[in-house]
C-alpha positions in Angstrom: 51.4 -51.6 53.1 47.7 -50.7 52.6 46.3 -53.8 51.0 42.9 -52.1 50.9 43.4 -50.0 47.6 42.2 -46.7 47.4 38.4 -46.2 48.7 37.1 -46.0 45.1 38.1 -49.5 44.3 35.4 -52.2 43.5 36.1 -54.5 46.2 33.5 -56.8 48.3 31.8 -54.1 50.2 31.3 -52.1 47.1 30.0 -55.0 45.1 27.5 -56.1 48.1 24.6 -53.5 47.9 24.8 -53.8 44.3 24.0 -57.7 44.9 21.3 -56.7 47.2 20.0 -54.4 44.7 20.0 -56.9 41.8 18.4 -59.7 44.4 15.8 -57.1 45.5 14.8 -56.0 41.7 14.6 -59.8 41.4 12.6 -60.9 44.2 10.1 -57.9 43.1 9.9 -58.9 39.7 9.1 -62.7 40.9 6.5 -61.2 43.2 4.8 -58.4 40.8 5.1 -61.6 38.3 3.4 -64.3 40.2 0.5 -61.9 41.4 -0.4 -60.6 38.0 -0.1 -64.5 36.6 -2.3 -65.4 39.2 -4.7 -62.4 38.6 -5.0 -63.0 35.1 -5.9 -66.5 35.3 -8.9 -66.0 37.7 -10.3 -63.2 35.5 -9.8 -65.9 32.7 -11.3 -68.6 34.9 -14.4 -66.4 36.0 -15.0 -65.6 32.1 -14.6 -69.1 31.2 -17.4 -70.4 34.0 -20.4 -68.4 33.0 -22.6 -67.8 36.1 -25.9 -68.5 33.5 -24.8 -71.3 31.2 -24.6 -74.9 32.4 -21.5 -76.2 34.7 -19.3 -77.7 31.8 -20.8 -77.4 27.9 -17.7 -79.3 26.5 -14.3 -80.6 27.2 -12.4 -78.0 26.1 -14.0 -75.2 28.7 -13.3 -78.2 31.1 -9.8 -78.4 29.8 -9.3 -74.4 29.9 -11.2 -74.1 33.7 -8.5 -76.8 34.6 -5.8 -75.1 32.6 -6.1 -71.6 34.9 -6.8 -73.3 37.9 -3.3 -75.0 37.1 -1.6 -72.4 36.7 -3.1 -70.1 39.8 -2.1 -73.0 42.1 2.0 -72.8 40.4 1.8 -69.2 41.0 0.5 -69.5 44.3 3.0 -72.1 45.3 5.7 -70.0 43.5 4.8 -67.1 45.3 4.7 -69.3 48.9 8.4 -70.5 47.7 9.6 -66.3 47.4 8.7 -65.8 51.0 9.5 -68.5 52.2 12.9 -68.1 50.9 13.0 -64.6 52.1 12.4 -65.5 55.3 15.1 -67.7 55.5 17.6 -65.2 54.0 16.7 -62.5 56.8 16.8 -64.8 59.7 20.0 -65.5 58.3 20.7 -62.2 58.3 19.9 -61.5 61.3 22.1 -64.2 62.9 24.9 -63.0 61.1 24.6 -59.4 62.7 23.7 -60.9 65.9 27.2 -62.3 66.3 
């Protein structure tokens, strides 16, 4: 008896690339995410610090120079996480083939 149905079915080898592409879409989305978040907040952080005016006028450009530094440092840190976890995922990978 052919337990394996009949080649069109949508078993686990059919659903695995489809996974991969979901996880990949994802993984880009994160990346193209984190790099525009941090990109955006050091064009904010540059217009916020004028080269000509005094270092801090009040507490709220201190507040908003803190603010985007914040949030470059989560992005950062969030993008370190991504390939970090993608390098763990192919290594694992790769042992799995390997055996």
């Amino acid at each position: 008896m052919n337990k394996g149905g009949g080649g069109g079915g949508s078993g686990p080898t059919q659903q695995r690339p489809l996974l991969q592409l979901k996880s990949r879409r994802t993984l880009m989305q994160r990346v193209e995410t984190d790099i525009a978040n941090i990109v955006d907040n050091f064009s904010q952080l540059v217009n916020v610090a004028r080269a000509n005016d005094p270092p801090v006028r009040n507490t709220q450009e201190t507040f908003m120079m803190e603010m985007r530094a914040s949030r470059m440092v989560q992005a950062a840190d969030s993008l370190l996480k991504l390939v970090s976890e993608v390098t763990t995922n192919s290594n694992f990978l790769w042992i799995c083939i390997s055996q």
